[in-house]
Backbone atoms as SQL, in Angstrom:
CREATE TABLE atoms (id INTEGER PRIMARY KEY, chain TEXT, resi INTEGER, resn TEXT, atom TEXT, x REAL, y REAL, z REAL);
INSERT INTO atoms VALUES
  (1, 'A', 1, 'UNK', 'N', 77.411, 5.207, 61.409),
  (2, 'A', 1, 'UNK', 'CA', 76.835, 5.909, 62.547),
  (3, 'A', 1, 'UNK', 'C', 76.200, 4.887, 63.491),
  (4, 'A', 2, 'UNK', 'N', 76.574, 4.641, 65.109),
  (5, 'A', 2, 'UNK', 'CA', 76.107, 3.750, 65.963),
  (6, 'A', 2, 'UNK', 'C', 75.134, 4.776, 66.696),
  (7, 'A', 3, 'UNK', 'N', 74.222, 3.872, 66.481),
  (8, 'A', 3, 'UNK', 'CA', 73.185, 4.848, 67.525),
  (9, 'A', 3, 'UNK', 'C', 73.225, 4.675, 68.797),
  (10, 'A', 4, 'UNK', 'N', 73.149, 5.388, 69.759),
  (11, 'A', 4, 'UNK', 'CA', 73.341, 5.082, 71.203),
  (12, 'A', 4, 'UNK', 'C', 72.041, 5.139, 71.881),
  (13, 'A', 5, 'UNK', 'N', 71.849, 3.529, 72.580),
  (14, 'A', 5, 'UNK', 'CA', 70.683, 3.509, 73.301),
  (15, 'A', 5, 'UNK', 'C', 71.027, 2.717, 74.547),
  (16, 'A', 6, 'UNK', 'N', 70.803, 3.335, 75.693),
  (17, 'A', 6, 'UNK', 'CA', 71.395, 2.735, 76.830),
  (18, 'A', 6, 'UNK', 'C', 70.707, 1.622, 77.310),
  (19, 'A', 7, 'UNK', 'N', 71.397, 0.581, 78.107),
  (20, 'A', 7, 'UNK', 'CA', 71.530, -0.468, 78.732),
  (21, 'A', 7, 'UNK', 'C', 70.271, -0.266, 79.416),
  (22, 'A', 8, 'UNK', 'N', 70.490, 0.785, 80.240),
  (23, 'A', 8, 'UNK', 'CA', 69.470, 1.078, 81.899),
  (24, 'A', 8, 'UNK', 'C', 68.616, 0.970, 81.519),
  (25, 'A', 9, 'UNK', 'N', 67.575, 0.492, 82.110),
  (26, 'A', 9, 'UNK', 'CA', 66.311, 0.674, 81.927),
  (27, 'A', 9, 'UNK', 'C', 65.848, 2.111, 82.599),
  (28, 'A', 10, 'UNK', 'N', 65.854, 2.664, 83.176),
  (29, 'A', 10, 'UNK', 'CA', 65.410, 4.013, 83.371),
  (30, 'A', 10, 'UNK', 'C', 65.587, 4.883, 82.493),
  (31, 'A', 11, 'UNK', 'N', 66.836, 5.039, 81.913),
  (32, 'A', 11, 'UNK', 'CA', 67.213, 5.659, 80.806),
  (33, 'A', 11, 'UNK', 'C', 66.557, 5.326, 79.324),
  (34, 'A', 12, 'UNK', 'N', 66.347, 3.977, 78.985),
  (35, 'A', 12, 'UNK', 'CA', 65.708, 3.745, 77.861),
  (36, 'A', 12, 'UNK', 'C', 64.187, 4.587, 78.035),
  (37, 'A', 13, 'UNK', 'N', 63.684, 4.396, 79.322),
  (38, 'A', 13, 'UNK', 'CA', 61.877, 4.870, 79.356),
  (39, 'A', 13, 'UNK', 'C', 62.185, 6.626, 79.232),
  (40, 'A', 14, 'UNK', 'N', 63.160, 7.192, 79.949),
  (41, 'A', 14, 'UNK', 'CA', 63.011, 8.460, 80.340),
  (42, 'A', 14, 'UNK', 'C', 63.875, 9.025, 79.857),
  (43, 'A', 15, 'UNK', 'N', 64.076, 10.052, 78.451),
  (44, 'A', 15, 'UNK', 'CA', 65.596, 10.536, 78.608),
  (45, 'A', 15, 'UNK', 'C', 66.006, 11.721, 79.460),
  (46, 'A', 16, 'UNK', 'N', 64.826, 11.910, 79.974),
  (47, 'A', 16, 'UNK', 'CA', 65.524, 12.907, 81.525),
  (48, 'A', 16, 'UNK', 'C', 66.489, 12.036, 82.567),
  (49, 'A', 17, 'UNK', 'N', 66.239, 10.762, 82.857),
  (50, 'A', 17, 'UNK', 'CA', 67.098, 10.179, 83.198),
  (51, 'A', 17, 'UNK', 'C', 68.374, 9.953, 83.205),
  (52, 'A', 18, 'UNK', 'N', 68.936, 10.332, 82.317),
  (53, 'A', 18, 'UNK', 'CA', 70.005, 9.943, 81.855),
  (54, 'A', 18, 'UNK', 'C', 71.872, 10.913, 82.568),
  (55, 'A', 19, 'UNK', 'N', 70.729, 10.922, 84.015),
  (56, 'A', 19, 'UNK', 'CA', 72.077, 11.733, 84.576),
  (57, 'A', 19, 'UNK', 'C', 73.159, 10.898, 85.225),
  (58, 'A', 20, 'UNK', 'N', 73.311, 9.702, 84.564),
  (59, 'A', 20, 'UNK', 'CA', 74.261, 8.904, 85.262),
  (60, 'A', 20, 'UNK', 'C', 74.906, 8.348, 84.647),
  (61, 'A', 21, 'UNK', 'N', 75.984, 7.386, 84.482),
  (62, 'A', 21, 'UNK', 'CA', 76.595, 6.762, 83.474),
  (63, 'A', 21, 'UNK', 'C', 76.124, 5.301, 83.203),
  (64, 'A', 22, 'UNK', 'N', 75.898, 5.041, 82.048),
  (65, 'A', 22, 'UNK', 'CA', 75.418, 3.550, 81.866),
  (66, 'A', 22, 'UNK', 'C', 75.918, 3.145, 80.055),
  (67, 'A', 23, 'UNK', 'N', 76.033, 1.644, 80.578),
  (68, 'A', 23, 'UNK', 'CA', 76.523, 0.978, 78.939),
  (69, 'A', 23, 'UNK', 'C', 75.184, 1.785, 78.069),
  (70, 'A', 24, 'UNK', 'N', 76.111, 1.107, 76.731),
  (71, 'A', 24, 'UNK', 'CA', 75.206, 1.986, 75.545),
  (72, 'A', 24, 'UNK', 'C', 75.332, -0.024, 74.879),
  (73, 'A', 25, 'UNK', 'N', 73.642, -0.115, 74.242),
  (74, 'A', 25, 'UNK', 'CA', 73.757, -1.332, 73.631),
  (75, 'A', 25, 'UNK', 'C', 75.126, -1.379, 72.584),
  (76, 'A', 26, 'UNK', 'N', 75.399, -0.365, 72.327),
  (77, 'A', 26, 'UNK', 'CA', 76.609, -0.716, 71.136),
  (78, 'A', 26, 'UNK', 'C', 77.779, -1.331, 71.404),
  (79, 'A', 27, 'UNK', 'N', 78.018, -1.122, 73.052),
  (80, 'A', 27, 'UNK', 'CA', 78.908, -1.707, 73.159),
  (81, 'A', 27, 'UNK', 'C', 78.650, -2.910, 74.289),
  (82, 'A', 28, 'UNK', 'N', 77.851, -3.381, 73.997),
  (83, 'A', 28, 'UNK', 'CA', 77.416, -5.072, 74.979),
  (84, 'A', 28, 'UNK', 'C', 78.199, -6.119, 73.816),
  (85, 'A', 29, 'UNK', 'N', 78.581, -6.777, 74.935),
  (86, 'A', 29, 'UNK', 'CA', 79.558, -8.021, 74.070),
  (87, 'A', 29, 'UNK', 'C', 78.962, -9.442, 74.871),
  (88, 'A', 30, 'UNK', 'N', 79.543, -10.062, 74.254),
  (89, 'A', 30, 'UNK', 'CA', 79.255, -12.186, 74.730),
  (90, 'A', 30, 'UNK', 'C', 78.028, -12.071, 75.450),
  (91, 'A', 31, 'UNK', 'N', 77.633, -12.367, 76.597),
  (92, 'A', 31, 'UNK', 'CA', 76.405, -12.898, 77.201),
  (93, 'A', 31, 'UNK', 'C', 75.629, -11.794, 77.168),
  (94, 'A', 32, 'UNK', 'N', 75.919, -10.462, 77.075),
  (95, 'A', 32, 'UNK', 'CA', 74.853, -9.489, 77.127),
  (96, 'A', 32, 'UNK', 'C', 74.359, -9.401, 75.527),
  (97, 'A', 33, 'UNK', 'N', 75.293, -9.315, 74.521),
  (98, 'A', 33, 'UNK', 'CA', 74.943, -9.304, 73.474),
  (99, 'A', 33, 'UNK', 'C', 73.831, -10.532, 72.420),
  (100, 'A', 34, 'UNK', 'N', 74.274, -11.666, 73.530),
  (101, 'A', 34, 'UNK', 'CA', 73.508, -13.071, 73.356),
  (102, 'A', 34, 'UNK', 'C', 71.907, -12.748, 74.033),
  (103, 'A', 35, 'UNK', 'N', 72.083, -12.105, 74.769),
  (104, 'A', 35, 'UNK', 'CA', 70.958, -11.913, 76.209),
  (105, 'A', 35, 'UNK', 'C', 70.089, -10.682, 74.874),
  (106, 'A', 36, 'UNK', 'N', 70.716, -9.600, 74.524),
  (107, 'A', 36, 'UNK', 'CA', 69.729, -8.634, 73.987),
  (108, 'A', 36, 'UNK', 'C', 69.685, -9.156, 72.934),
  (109, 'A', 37, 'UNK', 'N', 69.971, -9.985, 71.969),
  (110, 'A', 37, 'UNK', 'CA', 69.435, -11.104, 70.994),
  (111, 'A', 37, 'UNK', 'C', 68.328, -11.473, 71.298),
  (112, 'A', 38, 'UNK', 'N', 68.037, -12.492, 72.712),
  (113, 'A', 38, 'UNK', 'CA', 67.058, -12.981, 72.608),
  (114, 'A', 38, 'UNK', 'C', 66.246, -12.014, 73.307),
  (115, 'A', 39, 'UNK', 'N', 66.575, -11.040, 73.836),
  (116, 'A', 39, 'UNK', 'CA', 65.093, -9.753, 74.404),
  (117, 'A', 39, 'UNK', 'C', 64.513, -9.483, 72.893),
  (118, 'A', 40, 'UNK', 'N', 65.070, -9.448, 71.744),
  (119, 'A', 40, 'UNK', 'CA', 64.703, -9.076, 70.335),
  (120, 'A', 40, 'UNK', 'C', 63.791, -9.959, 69.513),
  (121, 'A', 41, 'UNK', 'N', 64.204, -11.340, 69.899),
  (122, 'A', 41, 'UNK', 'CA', 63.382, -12.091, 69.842),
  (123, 'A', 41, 'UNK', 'C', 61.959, -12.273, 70.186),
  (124, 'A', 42, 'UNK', 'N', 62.019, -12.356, 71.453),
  (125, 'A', 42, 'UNK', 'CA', 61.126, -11.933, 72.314),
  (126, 'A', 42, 'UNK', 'C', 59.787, -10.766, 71.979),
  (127, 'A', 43, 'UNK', 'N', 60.447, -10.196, 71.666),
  (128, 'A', 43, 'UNK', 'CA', 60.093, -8.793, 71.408),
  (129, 'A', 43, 'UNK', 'C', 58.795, -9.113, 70.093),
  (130, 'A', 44, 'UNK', 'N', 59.886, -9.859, 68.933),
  (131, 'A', 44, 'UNK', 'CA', 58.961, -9.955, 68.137),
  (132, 'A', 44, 'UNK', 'C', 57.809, -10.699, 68.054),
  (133, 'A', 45, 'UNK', 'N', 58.110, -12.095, 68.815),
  (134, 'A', 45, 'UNK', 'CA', 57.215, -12.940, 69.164),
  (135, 'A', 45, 'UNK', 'C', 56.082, -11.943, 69.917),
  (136, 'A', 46, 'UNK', 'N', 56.436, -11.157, 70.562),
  (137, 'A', 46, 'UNK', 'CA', 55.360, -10.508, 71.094),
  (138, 'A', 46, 'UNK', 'C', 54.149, -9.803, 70.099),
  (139, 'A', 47, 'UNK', 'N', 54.981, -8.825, 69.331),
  (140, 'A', 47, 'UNK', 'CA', 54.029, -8.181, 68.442),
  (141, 'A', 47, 'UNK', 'C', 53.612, -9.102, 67.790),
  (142, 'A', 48, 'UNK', 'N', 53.633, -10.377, 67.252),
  (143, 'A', 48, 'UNK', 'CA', 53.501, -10.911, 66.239),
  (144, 'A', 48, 'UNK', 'C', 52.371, -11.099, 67.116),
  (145, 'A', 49, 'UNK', 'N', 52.033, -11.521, 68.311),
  (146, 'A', 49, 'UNK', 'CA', 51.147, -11.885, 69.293),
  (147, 'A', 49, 'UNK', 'C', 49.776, -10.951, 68.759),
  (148, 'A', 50, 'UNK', 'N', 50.196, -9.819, 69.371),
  (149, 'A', 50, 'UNK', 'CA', 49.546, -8.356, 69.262),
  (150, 'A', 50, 'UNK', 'C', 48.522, -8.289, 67.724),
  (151, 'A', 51, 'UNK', 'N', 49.874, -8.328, 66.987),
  (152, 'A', 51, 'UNK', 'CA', 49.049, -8.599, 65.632),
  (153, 'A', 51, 'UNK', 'C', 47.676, -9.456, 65.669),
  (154, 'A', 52, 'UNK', 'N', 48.140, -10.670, 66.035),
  (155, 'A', 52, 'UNK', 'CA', 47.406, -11.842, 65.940),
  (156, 'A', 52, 'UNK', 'C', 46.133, -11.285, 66.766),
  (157, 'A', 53, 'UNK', 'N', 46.265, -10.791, 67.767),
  (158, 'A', 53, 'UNK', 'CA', 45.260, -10.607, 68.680),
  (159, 'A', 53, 'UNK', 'C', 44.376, -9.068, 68.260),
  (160, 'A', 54, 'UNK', 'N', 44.699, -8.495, 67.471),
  (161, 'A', 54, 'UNK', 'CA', 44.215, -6.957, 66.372),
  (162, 'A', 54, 'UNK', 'C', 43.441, -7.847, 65.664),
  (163, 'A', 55, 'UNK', 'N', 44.345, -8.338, 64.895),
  (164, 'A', 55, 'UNK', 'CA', 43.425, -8.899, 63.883),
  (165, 'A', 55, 'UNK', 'C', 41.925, -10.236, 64.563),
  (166, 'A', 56, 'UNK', 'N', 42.453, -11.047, 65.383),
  (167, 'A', 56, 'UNK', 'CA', 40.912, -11.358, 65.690),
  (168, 'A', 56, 'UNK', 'C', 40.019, -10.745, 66.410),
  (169, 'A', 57, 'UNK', 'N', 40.501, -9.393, 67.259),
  (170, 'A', 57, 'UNK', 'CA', 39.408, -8.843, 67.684),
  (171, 'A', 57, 'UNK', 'C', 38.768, -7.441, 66.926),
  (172, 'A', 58, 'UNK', 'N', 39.579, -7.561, 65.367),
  (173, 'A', 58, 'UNK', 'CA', 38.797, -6.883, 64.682),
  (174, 'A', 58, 'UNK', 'C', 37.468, -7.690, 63.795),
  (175, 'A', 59, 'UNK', 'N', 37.807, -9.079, 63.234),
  (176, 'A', 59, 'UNK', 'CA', 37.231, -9.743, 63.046),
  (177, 'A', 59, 'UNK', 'C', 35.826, -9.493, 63.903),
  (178, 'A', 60, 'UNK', 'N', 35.878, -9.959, 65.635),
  (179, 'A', 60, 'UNK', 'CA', 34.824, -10.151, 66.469),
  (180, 'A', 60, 'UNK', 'C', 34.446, -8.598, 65.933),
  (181, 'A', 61, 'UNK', 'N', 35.073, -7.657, 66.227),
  (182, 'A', 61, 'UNK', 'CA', 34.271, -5.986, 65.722),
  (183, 'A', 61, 'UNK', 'C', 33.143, -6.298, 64.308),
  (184, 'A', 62, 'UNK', 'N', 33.518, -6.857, 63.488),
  (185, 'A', 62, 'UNK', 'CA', 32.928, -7.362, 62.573),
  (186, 'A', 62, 'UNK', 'C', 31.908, -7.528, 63.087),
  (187, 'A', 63, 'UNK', 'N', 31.549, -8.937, 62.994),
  (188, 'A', 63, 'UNK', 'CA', 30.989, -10.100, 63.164),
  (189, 'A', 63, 'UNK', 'C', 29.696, -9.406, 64.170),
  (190, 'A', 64, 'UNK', 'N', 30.091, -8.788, 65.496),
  (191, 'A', 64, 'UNK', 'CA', 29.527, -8.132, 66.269),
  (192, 'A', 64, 'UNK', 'C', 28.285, -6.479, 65.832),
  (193, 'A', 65, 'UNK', 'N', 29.279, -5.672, 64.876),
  (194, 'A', 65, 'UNK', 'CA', 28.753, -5.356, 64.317),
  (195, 'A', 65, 'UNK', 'C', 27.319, -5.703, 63.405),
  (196, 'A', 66, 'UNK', 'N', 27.752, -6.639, 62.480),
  (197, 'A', 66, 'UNK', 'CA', 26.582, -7.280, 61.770),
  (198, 'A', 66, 'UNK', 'C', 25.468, -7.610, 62.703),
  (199, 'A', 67, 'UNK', 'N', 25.854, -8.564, 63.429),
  (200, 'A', 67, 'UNK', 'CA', 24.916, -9.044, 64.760),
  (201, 'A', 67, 'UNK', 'C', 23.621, -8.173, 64.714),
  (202, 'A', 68, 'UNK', 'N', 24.665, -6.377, 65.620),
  (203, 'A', 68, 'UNK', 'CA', 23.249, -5.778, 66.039),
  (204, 'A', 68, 'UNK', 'C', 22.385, -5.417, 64.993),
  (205, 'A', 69, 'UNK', 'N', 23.076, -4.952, 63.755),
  (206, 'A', 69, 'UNK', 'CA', 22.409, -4.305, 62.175),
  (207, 'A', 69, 'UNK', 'C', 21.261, -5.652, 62.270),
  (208, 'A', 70, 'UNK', 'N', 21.456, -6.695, 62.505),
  (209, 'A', 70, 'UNK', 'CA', 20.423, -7.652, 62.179),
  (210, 'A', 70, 'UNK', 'C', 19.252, -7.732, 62.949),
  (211, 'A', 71, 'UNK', 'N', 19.939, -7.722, 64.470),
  (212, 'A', 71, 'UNK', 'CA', 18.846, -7.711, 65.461),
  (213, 'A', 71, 'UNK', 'C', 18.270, -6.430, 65.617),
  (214, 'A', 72, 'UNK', 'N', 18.871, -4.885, 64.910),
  (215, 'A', 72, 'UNK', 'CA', 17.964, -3.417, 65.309),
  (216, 'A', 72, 'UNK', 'C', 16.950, -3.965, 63.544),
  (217, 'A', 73, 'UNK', 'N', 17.300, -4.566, 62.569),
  (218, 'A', 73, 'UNK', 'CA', 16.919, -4.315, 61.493),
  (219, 'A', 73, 'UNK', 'C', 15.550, -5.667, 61.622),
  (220, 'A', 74, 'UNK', 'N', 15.264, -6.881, 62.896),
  (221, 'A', 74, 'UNK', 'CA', 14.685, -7.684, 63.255),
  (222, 'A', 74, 'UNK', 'C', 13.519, -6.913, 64.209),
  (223, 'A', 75, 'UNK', 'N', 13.718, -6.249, 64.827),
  (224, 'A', 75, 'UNK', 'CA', 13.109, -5.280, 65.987),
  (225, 'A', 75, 'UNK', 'C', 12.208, -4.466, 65.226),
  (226, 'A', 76, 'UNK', 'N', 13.206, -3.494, 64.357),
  (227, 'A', 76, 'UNK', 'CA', 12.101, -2.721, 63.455),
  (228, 'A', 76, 'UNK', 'C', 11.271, -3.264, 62.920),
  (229, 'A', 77, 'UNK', 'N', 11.433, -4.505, 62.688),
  (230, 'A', 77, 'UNK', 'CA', 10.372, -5.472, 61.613),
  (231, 'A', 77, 'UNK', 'C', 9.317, -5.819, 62.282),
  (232, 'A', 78, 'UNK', 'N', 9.875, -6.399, 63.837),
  (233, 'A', 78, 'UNK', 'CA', 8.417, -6.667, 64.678),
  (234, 'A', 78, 'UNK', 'C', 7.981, -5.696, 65.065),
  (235, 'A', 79, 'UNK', 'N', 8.670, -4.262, 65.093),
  (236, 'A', 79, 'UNK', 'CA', 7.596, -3.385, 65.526),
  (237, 'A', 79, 'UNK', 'C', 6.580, -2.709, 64.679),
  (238, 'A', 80, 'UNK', 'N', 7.161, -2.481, 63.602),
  (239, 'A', 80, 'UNK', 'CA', 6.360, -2.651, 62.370),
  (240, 'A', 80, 'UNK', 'C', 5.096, -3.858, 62.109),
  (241, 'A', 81, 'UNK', 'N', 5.268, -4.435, 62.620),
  (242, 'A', 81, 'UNK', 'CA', 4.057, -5.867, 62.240),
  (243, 'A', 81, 'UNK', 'C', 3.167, -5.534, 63.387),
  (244, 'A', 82, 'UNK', 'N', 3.832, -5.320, 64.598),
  (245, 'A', 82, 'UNK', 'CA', 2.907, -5.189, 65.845),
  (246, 'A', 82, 'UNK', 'C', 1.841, -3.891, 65.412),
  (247, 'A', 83, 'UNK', 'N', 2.434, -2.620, 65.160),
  (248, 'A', 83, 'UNK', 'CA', 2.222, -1.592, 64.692),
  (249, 'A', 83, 'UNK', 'C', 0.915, -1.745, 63.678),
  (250, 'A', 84, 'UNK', 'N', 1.469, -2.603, 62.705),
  (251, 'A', 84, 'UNK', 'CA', -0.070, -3.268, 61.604),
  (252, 'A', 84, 'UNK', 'C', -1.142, -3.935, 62.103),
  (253, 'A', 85, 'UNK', 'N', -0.874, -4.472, 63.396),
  (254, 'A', 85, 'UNK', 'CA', -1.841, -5.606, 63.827),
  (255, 'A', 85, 'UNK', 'C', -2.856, -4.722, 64.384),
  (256, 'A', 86, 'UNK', 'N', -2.115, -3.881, 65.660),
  (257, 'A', 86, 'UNK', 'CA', -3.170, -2.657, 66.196),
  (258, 'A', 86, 'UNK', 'C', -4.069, -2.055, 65.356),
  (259, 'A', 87, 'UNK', 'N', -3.708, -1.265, 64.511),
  (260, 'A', 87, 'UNK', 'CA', -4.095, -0.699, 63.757),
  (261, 'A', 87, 'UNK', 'C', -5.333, -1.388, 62.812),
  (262, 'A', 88, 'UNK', 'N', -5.161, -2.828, 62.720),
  (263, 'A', 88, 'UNK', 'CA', -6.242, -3.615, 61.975),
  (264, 'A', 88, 'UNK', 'C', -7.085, -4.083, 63.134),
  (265, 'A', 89, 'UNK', 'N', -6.821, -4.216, 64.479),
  (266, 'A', 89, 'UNK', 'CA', -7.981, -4.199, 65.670),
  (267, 'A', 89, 'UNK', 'C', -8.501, -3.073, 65.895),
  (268, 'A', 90, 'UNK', 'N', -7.756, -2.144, 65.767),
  (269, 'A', 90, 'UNK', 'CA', -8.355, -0.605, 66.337),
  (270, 'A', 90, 'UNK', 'C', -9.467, -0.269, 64.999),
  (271, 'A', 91, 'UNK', 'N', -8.788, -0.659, 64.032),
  (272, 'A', 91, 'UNK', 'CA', -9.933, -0.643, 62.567),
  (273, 'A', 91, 'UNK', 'C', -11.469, -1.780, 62.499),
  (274, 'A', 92, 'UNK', 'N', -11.044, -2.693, 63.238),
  (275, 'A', 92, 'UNK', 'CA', -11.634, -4.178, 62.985),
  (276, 'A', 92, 'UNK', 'C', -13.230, -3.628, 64.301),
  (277, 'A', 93, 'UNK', 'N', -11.987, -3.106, 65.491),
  (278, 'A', 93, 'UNK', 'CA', -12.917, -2.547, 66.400),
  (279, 'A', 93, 'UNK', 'C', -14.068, -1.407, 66.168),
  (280, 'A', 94, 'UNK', 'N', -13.903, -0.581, 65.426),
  (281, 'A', 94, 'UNK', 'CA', -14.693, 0.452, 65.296),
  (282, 'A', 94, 'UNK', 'C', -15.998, 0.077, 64.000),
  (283, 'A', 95, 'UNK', 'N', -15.591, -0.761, 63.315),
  (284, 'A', 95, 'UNK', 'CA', -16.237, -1.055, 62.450),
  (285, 'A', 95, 'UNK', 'C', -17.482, -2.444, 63.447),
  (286, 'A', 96, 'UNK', 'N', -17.244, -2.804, 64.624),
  (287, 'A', 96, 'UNK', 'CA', -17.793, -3.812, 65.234),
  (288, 'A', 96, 'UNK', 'C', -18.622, -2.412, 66.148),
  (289, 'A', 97, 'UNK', 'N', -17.952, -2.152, 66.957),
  (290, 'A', 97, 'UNK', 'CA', -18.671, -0.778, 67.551),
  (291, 'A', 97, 'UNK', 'C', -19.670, -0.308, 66.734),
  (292, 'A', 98, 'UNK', 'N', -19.813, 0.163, 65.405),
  (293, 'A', 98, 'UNK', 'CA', -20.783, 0.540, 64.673),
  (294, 'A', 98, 'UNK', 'C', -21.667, 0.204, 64.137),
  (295, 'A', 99, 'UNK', 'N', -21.644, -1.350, 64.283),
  (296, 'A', 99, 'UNK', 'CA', -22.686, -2.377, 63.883),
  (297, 'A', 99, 'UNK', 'C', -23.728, -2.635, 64.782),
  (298, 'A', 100, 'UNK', 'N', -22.887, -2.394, 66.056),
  (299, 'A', 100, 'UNK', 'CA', -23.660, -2.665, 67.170),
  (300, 'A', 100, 'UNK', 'C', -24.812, -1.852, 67.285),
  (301, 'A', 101, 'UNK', 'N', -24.490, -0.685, 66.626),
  (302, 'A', 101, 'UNK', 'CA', -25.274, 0.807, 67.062),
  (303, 'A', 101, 'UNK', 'C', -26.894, 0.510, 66.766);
């Protein structure tokens, strides 16, 4: 069974297109058949690209991730300390206020 996929480029994107007559890859011979060789090539070099480029910008997703967990989990910490400090002036204060009395 040859599968039929046309030449045209309009026809490959659209199969509403296909109201006209055009080669079918099955039957491309010598330079076209050499020519959609290397579009295949091509092709793969590309995804392989794609890949390459998934995979390091899942990595950065990573990496990025961790980041903020560190800096929201750094934040909470100083606000927490700030939070203690008040609280030991606002304590430190009232106990000075009352001495005064």
């Amino acid at each position: 069974m040859v599968i039929q996929v046309p030449l045209c480029k309009s026809c490959s994107v659209c199969p509403a297109h296909r109201l006209h007559h055009c080669e079918q890859i099955s039957d491309a011979e010598g330079p076209q058949f050499a020519e959609l060789r290397g579009l295949v090539a091509d092709l793969g070099a590309a995804k392989l690209g794609f890949e390459n480029s998934l995979t390091s910008l899942q990595a950065a997703l990573t990496r990025l991730s961790t980041e903020k967990d560190r800096a929201r989990d750094k934040i909470m910490m100083t606000t927490l300390i700030q939070k203690q400090r008040l609280e030991k002036q606002q304590v430190c204060s009232i106990y000075s206020n009352k001495s005064e009395v």
